[in-house]
N, C-alpha and C positions, 0 to 999 in steps of 0.2 A: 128279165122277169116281166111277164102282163101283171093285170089288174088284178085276177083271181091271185096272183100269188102276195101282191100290197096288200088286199082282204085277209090272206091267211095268217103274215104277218102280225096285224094288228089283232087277229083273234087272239095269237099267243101272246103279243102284249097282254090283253085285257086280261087274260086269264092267269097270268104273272101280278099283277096288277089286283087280286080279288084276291091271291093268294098273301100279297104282301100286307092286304086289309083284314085276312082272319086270321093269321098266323098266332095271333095270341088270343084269341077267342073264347078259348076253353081254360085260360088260365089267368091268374089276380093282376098279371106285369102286362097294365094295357100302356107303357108309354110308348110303343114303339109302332102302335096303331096310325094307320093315315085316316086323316078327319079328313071324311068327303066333303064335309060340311064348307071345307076352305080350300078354294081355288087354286092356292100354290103348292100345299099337299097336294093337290091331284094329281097336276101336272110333275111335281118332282117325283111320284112316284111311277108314271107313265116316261116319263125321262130315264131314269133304273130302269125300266123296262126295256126300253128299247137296247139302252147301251148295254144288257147283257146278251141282244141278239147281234152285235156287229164285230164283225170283226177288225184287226190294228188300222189294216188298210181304209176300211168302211170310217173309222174313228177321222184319223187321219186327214181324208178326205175332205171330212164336213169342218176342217180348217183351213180349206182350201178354195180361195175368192179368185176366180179366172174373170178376165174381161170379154165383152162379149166379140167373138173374132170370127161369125160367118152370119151368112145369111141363114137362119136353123128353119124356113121355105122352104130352100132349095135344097137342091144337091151337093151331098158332102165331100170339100176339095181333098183331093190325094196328096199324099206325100211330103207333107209340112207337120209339124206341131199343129195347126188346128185337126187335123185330123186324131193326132192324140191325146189332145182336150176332148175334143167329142167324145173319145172311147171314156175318158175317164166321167164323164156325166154318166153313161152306161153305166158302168163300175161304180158309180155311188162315190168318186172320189172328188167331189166338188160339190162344197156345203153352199156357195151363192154363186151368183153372177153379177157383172156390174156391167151398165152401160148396153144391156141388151133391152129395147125401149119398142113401147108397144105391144097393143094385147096378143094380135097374131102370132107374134117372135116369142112372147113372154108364155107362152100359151105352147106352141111348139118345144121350147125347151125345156119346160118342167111337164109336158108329159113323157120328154126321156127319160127324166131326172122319176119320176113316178112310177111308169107302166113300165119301164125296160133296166132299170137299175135293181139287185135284189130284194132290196128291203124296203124300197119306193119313198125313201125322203125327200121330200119337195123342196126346193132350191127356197132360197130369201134373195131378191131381185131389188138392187142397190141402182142409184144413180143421182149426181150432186142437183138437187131441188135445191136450190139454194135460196131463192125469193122467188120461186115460182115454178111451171114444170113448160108449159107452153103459152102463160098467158103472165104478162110478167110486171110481177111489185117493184116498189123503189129496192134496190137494191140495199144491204142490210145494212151499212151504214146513214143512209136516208132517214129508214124505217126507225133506228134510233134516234133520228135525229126530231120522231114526233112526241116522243117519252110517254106514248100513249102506250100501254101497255096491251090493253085491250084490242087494240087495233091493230098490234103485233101480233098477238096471236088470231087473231083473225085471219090474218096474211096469211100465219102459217097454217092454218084449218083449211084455206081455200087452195094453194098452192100442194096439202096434202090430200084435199077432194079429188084434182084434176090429175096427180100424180098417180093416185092408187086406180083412178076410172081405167087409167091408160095399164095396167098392170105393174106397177113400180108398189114395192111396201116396202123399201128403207132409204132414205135421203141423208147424206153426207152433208147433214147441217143441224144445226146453229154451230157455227165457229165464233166460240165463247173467248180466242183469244187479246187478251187487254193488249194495245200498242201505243204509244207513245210519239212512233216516228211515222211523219206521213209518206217518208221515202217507200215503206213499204208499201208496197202495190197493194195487198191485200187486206188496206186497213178497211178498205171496201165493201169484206164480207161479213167485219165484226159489227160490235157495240161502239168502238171507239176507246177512250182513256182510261175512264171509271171504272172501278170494278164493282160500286155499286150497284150502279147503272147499269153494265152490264152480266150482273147476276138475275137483276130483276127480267132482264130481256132476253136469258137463256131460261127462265121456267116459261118466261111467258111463249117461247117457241115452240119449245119442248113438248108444251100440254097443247097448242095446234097442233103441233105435226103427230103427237100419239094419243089426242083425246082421253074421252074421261076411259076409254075399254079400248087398250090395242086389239083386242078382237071384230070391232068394228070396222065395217066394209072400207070406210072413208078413212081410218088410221095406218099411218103408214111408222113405221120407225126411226128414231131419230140417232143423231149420232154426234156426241158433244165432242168437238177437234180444236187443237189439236194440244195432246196432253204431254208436254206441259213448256212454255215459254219460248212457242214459235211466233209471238209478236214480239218478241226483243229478238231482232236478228242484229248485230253487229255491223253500222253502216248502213241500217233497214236494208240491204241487201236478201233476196229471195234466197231461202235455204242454208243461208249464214248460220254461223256458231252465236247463240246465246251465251251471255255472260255477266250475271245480275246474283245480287248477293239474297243472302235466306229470306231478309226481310219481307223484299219485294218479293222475292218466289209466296211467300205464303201470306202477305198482305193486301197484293195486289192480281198476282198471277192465278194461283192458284181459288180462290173464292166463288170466281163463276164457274168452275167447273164443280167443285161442293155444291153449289146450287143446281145444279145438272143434274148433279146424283141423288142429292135431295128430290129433284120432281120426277125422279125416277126415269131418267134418260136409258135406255135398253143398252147403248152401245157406244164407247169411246175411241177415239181414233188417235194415234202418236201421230205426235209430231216428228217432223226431218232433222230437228236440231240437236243437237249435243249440248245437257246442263250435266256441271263438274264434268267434264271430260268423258262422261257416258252417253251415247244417242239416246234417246227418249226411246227407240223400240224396242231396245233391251237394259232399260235404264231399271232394275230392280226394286229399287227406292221411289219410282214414281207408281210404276204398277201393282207393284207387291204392297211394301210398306205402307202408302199412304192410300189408293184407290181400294185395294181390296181386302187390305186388314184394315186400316183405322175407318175409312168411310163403307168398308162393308158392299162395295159396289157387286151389284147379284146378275148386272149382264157381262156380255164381252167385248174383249179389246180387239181391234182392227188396227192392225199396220197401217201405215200410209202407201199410197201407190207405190210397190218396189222395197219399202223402207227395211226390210228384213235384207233384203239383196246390198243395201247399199249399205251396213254396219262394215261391209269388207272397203270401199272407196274412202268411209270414214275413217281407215286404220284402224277399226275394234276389233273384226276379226279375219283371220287370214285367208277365209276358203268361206264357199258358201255354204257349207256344212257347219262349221263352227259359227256361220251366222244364224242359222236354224235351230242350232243349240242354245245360245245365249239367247237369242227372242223370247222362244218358248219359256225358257223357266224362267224369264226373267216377268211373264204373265200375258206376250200378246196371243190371244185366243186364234185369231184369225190372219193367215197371209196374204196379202192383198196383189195378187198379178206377179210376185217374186217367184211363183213352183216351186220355191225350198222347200216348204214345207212337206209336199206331196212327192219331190225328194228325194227329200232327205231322213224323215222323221220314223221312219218305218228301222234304216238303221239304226240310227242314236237308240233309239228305245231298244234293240237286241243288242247292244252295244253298252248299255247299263248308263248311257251319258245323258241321256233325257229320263226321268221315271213314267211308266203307266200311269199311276196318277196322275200327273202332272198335263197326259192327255185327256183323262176320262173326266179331269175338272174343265177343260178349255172346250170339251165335247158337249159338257153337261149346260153349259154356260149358252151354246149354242143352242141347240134342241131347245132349251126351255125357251126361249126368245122364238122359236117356228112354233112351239104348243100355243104361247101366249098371242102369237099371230092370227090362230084356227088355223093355220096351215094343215093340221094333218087331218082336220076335222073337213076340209075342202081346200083341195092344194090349187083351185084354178079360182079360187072364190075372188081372186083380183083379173079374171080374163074375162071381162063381159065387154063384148063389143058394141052393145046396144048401151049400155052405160057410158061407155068408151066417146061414143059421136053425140050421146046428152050431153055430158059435162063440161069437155074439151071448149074452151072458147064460149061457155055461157056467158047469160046476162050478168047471173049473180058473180062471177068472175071477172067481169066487165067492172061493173059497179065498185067490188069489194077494191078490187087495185087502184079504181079511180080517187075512193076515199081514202086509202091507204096515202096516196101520190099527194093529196092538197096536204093530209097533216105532217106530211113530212119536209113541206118546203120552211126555209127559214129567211125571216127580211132580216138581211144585215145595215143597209142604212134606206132609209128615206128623207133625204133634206125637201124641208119645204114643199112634204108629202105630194109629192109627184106620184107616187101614188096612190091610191089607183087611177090606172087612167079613168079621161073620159071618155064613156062609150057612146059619145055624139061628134066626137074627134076624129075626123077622118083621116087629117093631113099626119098621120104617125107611119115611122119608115123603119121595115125590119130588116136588121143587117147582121152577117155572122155565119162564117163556115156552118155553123151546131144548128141554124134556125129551120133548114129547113130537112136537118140529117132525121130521117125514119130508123135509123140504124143504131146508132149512138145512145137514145135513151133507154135501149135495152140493158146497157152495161154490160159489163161481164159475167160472168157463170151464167147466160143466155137459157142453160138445158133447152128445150125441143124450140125456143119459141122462132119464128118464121124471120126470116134476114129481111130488115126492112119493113116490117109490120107495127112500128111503134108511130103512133100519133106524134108528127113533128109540132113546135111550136107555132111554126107557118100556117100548117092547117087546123090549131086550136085557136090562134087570131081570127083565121078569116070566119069560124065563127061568130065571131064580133063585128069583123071588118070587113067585107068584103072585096073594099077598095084598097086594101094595103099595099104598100108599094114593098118589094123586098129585094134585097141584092147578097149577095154570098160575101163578096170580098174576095179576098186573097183563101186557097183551097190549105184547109187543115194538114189533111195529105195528100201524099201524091200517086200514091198507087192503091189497088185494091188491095184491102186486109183480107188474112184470114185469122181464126182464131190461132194457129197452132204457128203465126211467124208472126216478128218486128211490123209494127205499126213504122210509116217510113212518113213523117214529117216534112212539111214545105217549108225550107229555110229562104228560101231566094224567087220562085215565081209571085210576084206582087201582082201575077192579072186581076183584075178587078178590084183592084183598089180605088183607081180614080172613079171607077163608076158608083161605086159604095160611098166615096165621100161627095160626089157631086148630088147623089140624093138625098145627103142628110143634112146638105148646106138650106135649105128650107122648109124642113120636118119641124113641125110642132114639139114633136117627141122622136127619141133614136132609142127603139128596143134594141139594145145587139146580144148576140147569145153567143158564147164564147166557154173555154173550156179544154177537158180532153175528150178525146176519141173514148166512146165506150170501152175500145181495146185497150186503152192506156193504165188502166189500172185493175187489178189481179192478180193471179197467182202467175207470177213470175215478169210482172211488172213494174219490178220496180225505176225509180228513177233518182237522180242526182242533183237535177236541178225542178221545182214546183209552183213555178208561174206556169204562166199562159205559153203553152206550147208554138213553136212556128213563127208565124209572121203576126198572131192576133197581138202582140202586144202594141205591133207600130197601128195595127190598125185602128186600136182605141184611140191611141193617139192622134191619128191624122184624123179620126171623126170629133174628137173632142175639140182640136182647134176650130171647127166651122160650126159646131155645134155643141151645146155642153149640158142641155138637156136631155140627159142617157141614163137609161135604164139598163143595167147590167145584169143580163141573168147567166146564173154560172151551171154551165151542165160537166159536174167532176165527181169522180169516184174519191176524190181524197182530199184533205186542206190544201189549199192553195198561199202560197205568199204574193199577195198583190198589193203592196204598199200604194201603187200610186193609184191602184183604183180606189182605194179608199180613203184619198188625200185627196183626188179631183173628183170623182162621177158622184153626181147627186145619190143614186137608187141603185143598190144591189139587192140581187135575189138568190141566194143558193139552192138552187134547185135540183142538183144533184144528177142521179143517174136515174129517173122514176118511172121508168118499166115502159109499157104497152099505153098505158092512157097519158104519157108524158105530158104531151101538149097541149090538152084539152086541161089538165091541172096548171097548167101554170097561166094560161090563159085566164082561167078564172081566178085566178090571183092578181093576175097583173090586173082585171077589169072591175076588181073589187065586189065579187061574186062569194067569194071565201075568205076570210079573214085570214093570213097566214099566223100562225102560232109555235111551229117549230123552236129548238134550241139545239145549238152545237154538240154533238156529242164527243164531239175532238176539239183543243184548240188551232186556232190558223195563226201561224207562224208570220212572222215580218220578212222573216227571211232563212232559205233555209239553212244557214250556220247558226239558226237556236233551235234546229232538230234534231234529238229530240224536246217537244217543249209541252210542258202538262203542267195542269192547275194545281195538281195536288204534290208538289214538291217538295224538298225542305229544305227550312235555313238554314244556311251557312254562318263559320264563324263571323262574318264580314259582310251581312247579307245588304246592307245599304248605305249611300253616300253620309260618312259625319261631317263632313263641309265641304263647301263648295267645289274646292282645288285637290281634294285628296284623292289618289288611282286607287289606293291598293285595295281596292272592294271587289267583290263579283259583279264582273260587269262585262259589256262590250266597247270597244272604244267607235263604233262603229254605228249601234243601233240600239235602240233603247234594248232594256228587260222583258219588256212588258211583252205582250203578244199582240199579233192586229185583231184577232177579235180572241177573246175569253171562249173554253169552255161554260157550257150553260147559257151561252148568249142567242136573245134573239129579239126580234121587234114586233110591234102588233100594228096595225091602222087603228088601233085605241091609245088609251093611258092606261097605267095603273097609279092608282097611289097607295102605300101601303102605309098605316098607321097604325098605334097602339101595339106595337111590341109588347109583349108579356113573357114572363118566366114563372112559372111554380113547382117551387121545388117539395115533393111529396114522396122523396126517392125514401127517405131516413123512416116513412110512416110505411115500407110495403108495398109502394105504389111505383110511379114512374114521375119524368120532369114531363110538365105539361108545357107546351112555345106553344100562343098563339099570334097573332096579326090580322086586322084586320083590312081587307082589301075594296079599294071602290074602282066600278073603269069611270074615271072622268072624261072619255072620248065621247064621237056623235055615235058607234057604233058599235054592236056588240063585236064580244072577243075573248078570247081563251088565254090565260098565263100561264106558265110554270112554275108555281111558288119551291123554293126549295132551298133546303136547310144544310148546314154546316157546321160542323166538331173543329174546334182544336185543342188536345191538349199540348198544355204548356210546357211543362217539365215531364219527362216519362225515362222508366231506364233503358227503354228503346225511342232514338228520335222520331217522333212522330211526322207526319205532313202539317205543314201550313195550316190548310185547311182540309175538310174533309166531308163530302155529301154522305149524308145519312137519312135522307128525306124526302120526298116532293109529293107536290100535288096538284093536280090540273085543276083550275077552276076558270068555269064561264059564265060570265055577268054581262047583262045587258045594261047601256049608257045610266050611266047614274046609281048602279046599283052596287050594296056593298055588301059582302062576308065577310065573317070570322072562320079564318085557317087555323084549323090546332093539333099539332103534331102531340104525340106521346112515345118520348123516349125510353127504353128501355136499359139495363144495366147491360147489356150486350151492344148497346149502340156506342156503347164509353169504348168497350172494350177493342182488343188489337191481339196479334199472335207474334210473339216472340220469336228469337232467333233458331229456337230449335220446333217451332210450330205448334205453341204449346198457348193456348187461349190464355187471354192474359187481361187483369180488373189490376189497376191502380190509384191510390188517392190522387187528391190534384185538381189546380185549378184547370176551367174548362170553357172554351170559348165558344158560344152557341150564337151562329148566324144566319140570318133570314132578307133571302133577296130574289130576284129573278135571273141572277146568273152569278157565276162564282167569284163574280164581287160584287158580295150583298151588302145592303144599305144599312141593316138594324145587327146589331151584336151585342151582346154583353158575357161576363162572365159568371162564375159559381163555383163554389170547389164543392167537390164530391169525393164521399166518402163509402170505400164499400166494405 
């Protein structure tokens, strides 16, 4: 079908459409009139529209997500499945595409999808933006790590600017899942532990990546993954079986994705894992029960790459037929690169095993998400090449990631504030596989951006310094990476070791930057053991014995256990994975240009035999030593309880001091408990905190956490100056969801505390009554 036949189309739309708005016109029973007057009427009734001109196949179809498998330039290859994917974009049987990138490609395949399929529905053009699209932010656990909210969604407004120029309008991100273990590779894309934390930083995504009007040019659509409890993998093991009880499923787990749906995320994506014994893709009770009757969720659900194909390896169902069966009704909208759908679904449905409704809802779920696009009001309105070569790589995307990058480093220690340096200090010597890697501070989930285009730490020094002396050391790895194989580790080449230590045997100061491989942590990286990869451990060491004025900046996608860097090195920096302008932010860190201000949004283990290890945990019958010589407590025989560094934790080149704790309780009159604090920086230089607050209830007939963040607040004071912080809690901030997920208010005494990291300084208690 050409264009004149997409135009005739849509006339019969409209005219369906006018009919369905005067049908009661002449008579007293107007309830079933569409209000033009409101946006989602419109479109639901131009939705009705359509799905009464398609036919099973055409339905079908637009549940149908192919990856993208040619060049759609050129000429079309013979005698493969891609050639039967093409036909099927012809035929209107492919509702999106994924991973097909760039305006020309994006622009080529949706005028098949348009001018030469029947009824001319314009594809939705998916691809994992994850912190960035070609010019690239800290990576998303960084990004957390600045608890700037604001500055998070920023990220994601710039990252969905550069994405939609290039023709891209749906990104396979914020990955809202809460994790615990840092064995998992992929704690790298979350928030990290919290789930308050990370509820605040899935709206704050959310509303970057789909703005205030998904019909806006610069809006792309989001996609809250994965649902539900693919960061408890068993072993953090990638694609492991989940196994965690109701509590946590609906305390912890489930929250941020509530808040997803709350800020109206378009689209959800299952997770690979199996909770009770059913996979998340045809898990009924996640999809059905709780997403789209109790939370009411109005877009659709997305498989994970394959996940409909693989309920059969899972042992749920025997044939991929009966996996196309159980997906569907169990509510995933959309099959993601699996083909069952497209099939299979045509027979189930004459086969009475699937119901027509049960299509024409996962259809309807569709369409309205390409109306709310403007898709059908301008199906190329994302292919402007001239916007394409403006935006790609601008200033303002320059700048936004650089700001992005300082607030998300965090100082874990500075003895005898070595830092910052001084920037009349010439005699400082950089050393470290990571220091001069262009590659590495990309991270993982990279999407377009260029191999080796990231600002090393090297060349944000010698803006400083131009005399810097730098040596590598011993090589991280040993062969070339790619994304899609094993990062292959140097266990035994020590070249360049004595040249690294004979440098830093008369350095004023030893930068060394140490860490993993960009590639070392993601999706499907996980790992067993989470120190310092390779040979860099001996080689702190042998730099420390000649030298012990060292600056340790850590470039890692996940917590690290590094007990003895933080028993011997003066100065650590966790700097993370931080995009495109890496170097040039840490540099003005180290040179005392930016105050760093970040906090953990994970805690860092001692060791990883107390992985997994989180702040907000509970006591046990036995939870601490009652004297001296007794074992039988929870404990290790081996290494403390505690962690090497706290969730919430981080350092300033200021002070704070926090004084006047207050409580007022105003709850019994109507009102709420009001905590305030009063905060001064007694340091020489201004600086930003993280003020933030903590629950615990005492007695409850669900055991509560320890402690519990309910709060925070950034504040910045210049030397000497002081505020009053005052939080206002609410009768929902007591609250918690029971074993069967049912919101839940009890009396009880309640422990309310205020600090800058999740062992806060001021507490007190109160009992409350509701």
């Amino acid at each position: 079908m050409k264009q004149s036949t997409l135009r005739t189309t849509f006339y019969i739309a409209w005219l369906l459409l006018l009919l369905i708005g005067c049908a009661d016109s002449n008579t007293d029973n107007v309830t079933n009139k569409v209000n033009f007057n409101d946006q989602n009427s419109r479109i639901d009734a131009r939705v009705d529209s359509l799905l009464q001109l398609m036919t099973l196949e055409e339905k079908i179809g637009q549940m149908n997500q192919y990856n993208g498998f040619m060049d759609f330039t050129g000429p079309v290859p013979d005698g493969d499945d891609t050639e039967l994917k093409f036909e099927h974009i012809k035929k209107g049987y492919v509702g999106s595409m994924l991973n097909v990138k760039g305006v020309e490609e994006i622009r080529a395949v949706q005028r098949i999808a348009v001018e030469e399929s029947r009824l001319g529905i314009p594809l939705i053009f998916g691809y994992d933006v994850i912190h960035g699209y070609k010019t690239m932010s800290p990576i998303p656990l960084a990004e957390a790590a600045s608890w700037d909210l604001k500055a998070i969604e920023n990220s994601a407004r710039l990252a969905a600017k550069e994405a939609s120029a290039a023709g891209i309008n749906w990104t396979f991100a914020p990955m809202v899942d809460i994790s615990r273990d840092a064995r998992w590779g992929r704690v790298m894309e979350g928030a990290g532990e919290d789930p308050y934390l990370g509820s605040l930083i899935a709206k704050a995504r959310i509303k970057g990546f789909q703005g205030e009007d998904l019909s806006s040019r610069e809006s792309i659509i989001a996609c809250a993954k994965h649902f539900a409890a693919y960061g408890f993998p068993e072993g953090g093991r990638e694609y492991n079986n989940a196994d965690l009880g109701t509590s946590t499923l609906y305390n912890v787990v489930l929250p941020p994705f509530k808040a997803a749906n709350e800020a109206g995320v378009k689209t959800f994506m299952n997770s690979f894992n199996q909770l009770n014994g059913i996979p998340a893709t045809a898990n009924d009770f996640l999809l059905r029960d709780i997403l789209k009757d109790e939370w009411q969720f109005k877009g659709f659900v997305v498989s994970d790459w394959g996940s409909v194909a693989e309920l059969v390896p899972h042992g749920y169902a025997p044939d991929g037929r009966t996996a196309a069966q159980l997906a569907v009704n169990a509510g995933t909208d959309m099959d993601m690169e699996s083909s069952l759908y497209v099939s299979e679904l045509l027979d189930l449905v004459n086969d009475n095993k699937v119901d027509l409704a049960t299509i024409d809802e996962a259809v309807k779920r569709i369409l309205k998400v390409k109306f709310e696009l403007g898709l059908f009001d301008d199906p190329y309105k994302y292919c402007s090449e001239e916007l394409e070569k403006e935006v790609i790589g601008s200033q303002e995307l320059t700048d936004g990631v650089l700001d992005m990058a300082l607030k998300s480093v965090v100082l874990l220690k500075n003895e005898n504030k070595l830092l910052p340096l001084d920037k009349s200090n010439k005699n400082i010597v950089l050393i470290g596989p990571l220091a001069a890697d262009k590659d590495s501070p990309l991270g993982n989930w990279r999407a377009m951006a260029v191999d080796n285009s990231a600002i090393s730490v090297l060349e944000g020094m010698q803006e400083y310094n131009q005399d810097i002396i730098y040596s590598s050391g011993p090589e991280l790895i040993t062969a070339p990476t790619e994304f899609s194989k094993e990062v292959k580790i140097n266990e035994t080449d020590t070249t360049g070791l004595q040249e690294a230590i004979q440098v830093a045997r008369n350095a004023d100061v030893v930068v060394m930057v140490l860490g993993e491989n960009g590639l070392q942590s993601g999706e499907g990286r996980s790992r067993t053991q989470i120190d310092l990869p390779g040979l860099q451990q001996q080689l702190l060491e042998e730099i420390y014995k000649v030298n012990r004025n060292i600056v340790l900046i850590l470039n890692n996608g996940r917590p690290l256990a590094l007990p003895w860097a933080k028993e011997n090195v003066p100065a650590i920096v966790e700097a993370w994975h931080l995009g495109s302008q890496s170097g040039n932010a840490i540099a003005k860190i180290l040179y005392g240009d930016y105050n760093p201000s970040g906090k953990l949004p994970m805690t860092f283990p001692r060791s990883v035999g107390q992985v997994p290890i989180y702040y907000n945990d509970k006591s046990t019958g036995r939870p601490s030593l009652p004297s001296k010589d007794f074992v039988f407590w929870s404990h290790y025989q081996d290494v403390s309880n505690e962690p090497l560094w706290p969730f919430g934790y981080g350092l300033s080149y200021t002070e704070f001091k926090y004084t006047n704790f207050k409580i007022e309780n105003n709850f019994n009159q109507g009102k709420y408990i009001k905590v305030s604090i009063d905060i001064e920086n007694t340091g020489d230089v201004a600086g930003k905190d993280v003020v933030q607050l903590y629950l615990k209830d005492r007695f409850s007939k669900v055991v509560r956490p320890m402690k519990e963040l309910k709060a925070f607040q950034q504040i910045f004071l210049q030397p000497n100056e002081n505020k009053t912080i005052v939080f206002k809690l609410s009768k929902l901030d007591f609250s918690y969801y029971d074993n069967n997920g049912k919101l839940f208010y009890e009396d009880g005494v309640f422990d309310i505390s205020i600090g800058n990291s999740s062992n806060p300084e001021f507490s007190s208690s109160m009992e409350m009554i509701f």
